[in-house]
C-alpha positions in Angstrom: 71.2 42.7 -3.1 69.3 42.4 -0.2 72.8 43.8 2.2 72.9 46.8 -0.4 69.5 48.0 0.0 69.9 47.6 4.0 72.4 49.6 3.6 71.4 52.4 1.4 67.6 52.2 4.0 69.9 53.0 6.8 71.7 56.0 5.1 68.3 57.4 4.5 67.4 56.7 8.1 70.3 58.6 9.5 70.4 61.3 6.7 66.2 61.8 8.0 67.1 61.8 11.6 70.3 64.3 10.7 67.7 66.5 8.8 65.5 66.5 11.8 68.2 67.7 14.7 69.6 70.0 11.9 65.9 71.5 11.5 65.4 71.4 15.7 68.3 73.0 16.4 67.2 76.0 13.8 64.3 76.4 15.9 65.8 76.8 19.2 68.2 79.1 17.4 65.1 81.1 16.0 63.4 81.4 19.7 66.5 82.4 21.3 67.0 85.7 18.8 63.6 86.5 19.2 62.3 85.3 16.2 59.8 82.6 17.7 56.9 83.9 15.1 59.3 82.8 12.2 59.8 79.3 13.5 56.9 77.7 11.7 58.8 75.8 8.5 61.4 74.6 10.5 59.2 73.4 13.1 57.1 71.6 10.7 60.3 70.4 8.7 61.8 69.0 11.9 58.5 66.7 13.1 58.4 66.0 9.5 61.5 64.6 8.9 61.8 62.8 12.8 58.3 60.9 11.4 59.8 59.6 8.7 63.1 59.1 10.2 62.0 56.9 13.1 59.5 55.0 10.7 62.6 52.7 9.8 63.6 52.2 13.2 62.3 48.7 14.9 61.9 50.8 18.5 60.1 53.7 17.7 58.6 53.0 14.5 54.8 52.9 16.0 55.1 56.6 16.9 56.2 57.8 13.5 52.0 58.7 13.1 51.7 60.7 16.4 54.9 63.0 15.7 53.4 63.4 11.8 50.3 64.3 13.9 52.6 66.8 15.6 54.0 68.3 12.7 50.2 68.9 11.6 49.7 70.3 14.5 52.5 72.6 14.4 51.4 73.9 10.7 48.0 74.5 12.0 48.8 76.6 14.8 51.8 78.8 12.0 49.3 79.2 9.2 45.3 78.4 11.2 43.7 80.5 8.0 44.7 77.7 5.8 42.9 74.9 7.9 40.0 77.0 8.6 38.1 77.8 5.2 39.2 77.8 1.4 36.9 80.2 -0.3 33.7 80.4 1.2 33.6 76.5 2.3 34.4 76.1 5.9 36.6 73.1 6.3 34.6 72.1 10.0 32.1 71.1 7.4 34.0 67.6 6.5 34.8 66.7 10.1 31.6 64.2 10.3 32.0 62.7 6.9 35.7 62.2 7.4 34.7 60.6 10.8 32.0 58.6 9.4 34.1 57.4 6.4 36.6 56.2 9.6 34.1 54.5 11.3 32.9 52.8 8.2 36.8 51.6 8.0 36.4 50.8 11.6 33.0 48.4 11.2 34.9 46.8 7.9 37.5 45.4 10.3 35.2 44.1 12.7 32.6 41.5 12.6 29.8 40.2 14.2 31.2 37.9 16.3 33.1 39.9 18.1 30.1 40.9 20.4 30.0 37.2 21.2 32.9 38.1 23.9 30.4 39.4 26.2 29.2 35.2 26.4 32.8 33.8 26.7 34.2 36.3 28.8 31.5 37.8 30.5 33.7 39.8 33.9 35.7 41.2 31.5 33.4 42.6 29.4 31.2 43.5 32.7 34.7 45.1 35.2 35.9 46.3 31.2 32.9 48.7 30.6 32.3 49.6 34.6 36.0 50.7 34.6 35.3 53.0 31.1 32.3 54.3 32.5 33.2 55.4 35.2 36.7 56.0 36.4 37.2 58.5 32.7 34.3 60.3 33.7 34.5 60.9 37.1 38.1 61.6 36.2 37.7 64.3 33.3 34.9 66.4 35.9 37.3 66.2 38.6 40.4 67.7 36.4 38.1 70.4 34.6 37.0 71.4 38.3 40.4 71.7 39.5 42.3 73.5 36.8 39.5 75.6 36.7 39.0 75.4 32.7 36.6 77.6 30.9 33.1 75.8 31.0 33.1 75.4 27.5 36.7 73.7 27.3 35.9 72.0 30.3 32.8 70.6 29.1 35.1 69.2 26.5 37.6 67.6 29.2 34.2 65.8 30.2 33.4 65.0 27.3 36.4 62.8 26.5 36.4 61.2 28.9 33.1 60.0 28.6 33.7 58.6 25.5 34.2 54.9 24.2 37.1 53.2 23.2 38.3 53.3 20.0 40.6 50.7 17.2 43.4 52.0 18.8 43.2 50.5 22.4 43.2 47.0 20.3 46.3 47.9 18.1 47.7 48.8 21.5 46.5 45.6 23.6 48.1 43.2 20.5 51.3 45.1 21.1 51.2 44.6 24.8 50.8 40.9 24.0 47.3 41.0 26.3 43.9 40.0 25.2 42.9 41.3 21.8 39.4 39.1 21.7 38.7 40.9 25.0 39.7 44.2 23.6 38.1 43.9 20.7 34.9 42.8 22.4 35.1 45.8 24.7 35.4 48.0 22.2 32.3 47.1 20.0 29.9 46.6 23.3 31.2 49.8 24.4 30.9 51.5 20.8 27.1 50.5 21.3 26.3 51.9 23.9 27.7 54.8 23.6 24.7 56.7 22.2 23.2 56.3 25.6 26.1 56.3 28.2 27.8 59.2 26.9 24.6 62.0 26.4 23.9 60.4 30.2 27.4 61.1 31.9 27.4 64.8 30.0 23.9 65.6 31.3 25.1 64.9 35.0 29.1 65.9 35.1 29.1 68.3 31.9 25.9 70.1 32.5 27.5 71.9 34.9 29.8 74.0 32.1 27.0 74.0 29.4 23.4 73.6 28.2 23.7 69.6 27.8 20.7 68.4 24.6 20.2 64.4 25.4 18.2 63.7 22.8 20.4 65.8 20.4 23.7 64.3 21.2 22.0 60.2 21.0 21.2 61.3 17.4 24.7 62.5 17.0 26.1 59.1 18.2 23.7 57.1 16.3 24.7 58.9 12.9 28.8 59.9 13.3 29.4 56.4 15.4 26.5 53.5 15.2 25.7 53.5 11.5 28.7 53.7 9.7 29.8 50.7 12.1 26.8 48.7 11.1 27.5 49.4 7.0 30.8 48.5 7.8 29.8 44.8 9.7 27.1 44.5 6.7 29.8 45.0 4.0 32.4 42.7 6.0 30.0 40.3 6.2 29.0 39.9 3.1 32.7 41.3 1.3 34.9 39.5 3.5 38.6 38.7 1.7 37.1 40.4 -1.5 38.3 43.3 -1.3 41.3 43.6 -0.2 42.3 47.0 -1.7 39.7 48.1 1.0 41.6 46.3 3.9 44.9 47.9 3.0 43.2 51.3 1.8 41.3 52.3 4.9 43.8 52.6 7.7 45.7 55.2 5.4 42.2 56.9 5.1 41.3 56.8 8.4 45.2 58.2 9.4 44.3 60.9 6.9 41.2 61.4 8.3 42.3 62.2 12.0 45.4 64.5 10.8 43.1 66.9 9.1 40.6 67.1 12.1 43.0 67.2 14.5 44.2 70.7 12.2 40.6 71.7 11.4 40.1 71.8 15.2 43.3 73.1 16.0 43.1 76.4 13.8 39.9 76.6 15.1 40.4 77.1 18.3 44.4 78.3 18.1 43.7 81.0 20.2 43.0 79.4 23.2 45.1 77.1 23.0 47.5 79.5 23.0 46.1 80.6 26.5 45.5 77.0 28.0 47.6 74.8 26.0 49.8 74.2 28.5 47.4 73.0 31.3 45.2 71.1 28.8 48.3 69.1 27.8 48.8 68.2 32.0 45.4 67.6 32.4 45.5 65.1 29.3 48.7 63.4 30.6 46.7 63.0 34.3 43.5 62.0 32.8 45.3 59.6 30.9 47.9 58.0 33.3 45.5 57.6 36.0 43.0 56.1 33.5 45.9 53.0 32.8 47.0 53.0 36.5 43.3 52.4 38.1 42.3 50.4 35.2 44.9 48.1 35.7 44.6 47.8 39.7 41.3 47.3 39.5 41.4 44.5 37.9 44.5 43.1 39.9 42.5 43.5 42.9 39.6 41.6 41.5 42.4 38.7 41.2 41.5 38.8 37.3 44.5 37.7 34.1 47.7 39.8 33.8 46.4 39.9 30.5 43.3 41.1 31.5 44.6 43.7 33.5 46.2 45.0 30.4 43.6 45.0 28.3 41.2 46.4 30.7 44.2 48.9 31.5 44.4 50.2 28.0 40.4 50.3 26.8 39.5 52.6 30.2 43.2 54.9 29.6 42.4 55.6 25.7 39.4 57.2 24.4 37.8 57.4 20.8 38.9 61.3 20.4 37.1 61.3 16.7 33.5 60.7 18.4 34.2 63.1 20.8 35.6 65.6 18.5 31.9 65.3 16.1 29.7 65.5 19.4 32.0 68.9 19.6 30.9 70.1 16.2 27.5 69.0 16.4 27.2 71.1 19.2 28.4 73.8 17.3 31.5 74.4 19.7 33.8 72.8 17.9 37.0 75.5 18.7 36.3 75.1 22.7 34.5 71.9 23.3 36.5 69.9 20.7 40.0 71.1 22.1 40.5 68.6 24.5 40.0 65.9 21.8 42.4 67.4 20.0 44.9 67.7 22.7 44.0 64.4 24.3 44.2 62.4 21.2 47.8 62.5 20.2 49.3 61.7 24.0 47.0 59.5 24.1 48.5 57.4 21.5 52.6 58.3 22.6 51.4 56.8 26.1 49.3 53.9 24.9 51.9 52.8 22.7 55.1 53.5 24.9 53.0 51.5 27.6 52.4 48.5 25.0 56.1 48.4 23.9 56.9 48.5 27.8 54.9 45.6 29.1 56.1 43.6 25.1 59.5 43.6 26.5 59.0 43.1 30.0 57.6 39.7 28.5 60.3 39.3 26.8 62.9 39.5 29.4 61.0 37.2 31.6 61.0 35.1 29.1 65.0 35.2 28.4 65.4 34.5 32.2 63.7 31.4 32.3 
């Protein structure tokens, strides 16, 4: 029984993946007669179909989320009316209760003992949060200066960068087979103090581009970021192993969640995009590469773990694109500003994980050669 339904899994793998070239190659055949404005459904069908296609593959299966992103993406930019109001209720209005429902998921899976990594492993932590707070920073106001963004958009390029880590660097550093305490750790101290180092960085590199509100942007933090995290510890604490529909509910929510503001902001701001895509996608791919590569020799200079280095690597290279995409809002920019979230976001997670898989099986050989 168990050969047959192999069997029949792998026809619907292949007749996915068929569906998907059949559906890419319609698309190129629509740009090359001209007819690029019709290529929306068969854009969509073919990201739509490669998601689900590669979800049953062992390789590639951990991107099948960021190509669905894409494939939301895709609809959003087709069709931005649809993911910009329904009636009279504007759909920006559920981007910080969708974030803070995500958050909540994010304190749930935590606990209180994770910020006792900051006593065991006290460089890390220390090197982990000097890297973050700095290098991503530095690195966003350099490329927003260079490509010579709009201030708005390139307040946003700042803005992500000066963000914390999120859940996803530690899905990443387990994959990567490096230090998930560590990761984990940096993370929540990070996630902390974030209401303070992130208005602070904006005031000085952002301020620049626009009108930067300190005060403003702490109590933003505090409410989209620190309070839902702190239910979610309280209700862990105190709920922890009884409820487990919660465990398995929330990362579906929380996937949710991010697909529809990644295409609330996207629709929102579709028209530059269309101007700038193209260099905000570089700039995202720069900011991002360079963030793992000086992460990770950093630490290998300050003779630290391999596993270190990868951890440290990964927490300073991916940023929590949700917290930066409510500051966005909250600042009532949310279709300049809250681009680069947008665009950041989804490489960000085609990078971290290809980089995760990478260094997996580059253990894995080793280990085969010994």
């Amino acid at each position: 029984m168990s050969g047959i339904k192999i069997k029949f899994m792998s026809r619907i793998i292949k007749t996915l993946l068929v569906l998907s070239i059949f559906f890419f190659l319609v698309t190129i055949y629509l740009f090359f007669i001209g007819q690029g404005s019709q290529t929306g459904p068969s854009m969509v069908l073919f990201f739509l179909f490669l998601a689900f296609g590669i979800r049953g593959t062992d390789r590639f299966k951990g991107l099948s989320f960021t190509v669905l992103i894409f494939a939301a993406v895709s609809l959003s930019m087709y069709y931005p009316q649809s993911f910009v109001q329904v009636g009279d209720f504007q759909l920006k209005k559920l981007i910080v209760p969708l974030l803070q429902i995500i958050m909540f998921g994010m304190g749930t899976a935590m606990s209180f003992n994770d910020f006792y990594g900051v006593i065991k492993m006290p460089k890390g932590v220390v090197v982990g949060l000097i890297c973050q707070f700095s290098i991503m920073p530095l690195l966003g106001f350099t490329l927003a200066t260079v490509f010579n963004f709009p201030a708005e958009i390139a307040a946003g390029v700042v803005l992500i960068g000066s963000s914390p880590s999120g859940l996803a660097s530690n899905v990443m550093a387990y994959l990567a087979k490096a230090n998930v305490a560590l990761s984990v750790t940096l993370t929540a101290i990070a996630t902390l103090i974030a209401p303070l180092m992130t208005p602070i960085l904006m005031k000085y590199l952002a301020g620049s581009f626009v009108p930067i509100d300190f005060i403003s942007m702490m109590i933003t933090i505090i409410k989209i970021v620190i309070l839902p995290i702190m239910l979610g510890l309280i209700f862990n604490y105190f709920f922890h192993g009884k409820a487990k529909w919660l465990d398995k509910t929330m990362p579906i929510i929380s996937m949710g969640g991010i697909t529809l503001i990644i295409m609330i902001i996207t629709a929102a701001g579709r028209d530059d995009l269309l101007t700038i895509g193209i260099l905000l996608i570089i700039a995202a791919i720069i900011h991002n590469l360079m963030g793992y590569l000086l992460g990770y020799w950093g630490c290998r200079l300050l003779r630290m773990k391999e596993q270190d280095c990868r951890t440290i690597a990964l927490e300073v290279g991916m940023q929590n694109g949700g917290l930066a995409s409510g500051i966005a809002l909250e600042m009532g920019k949310i279709s300049t500003v809250g681009l680069a979230p947008a665009v950041f976001g989804p490489w960000m997670n085609i990078s971290g994980s290809s980089l995760a898989t990478w260094w997996r099986d580059k253990d894995s050989e080793k280990n085969i050669n010994k």
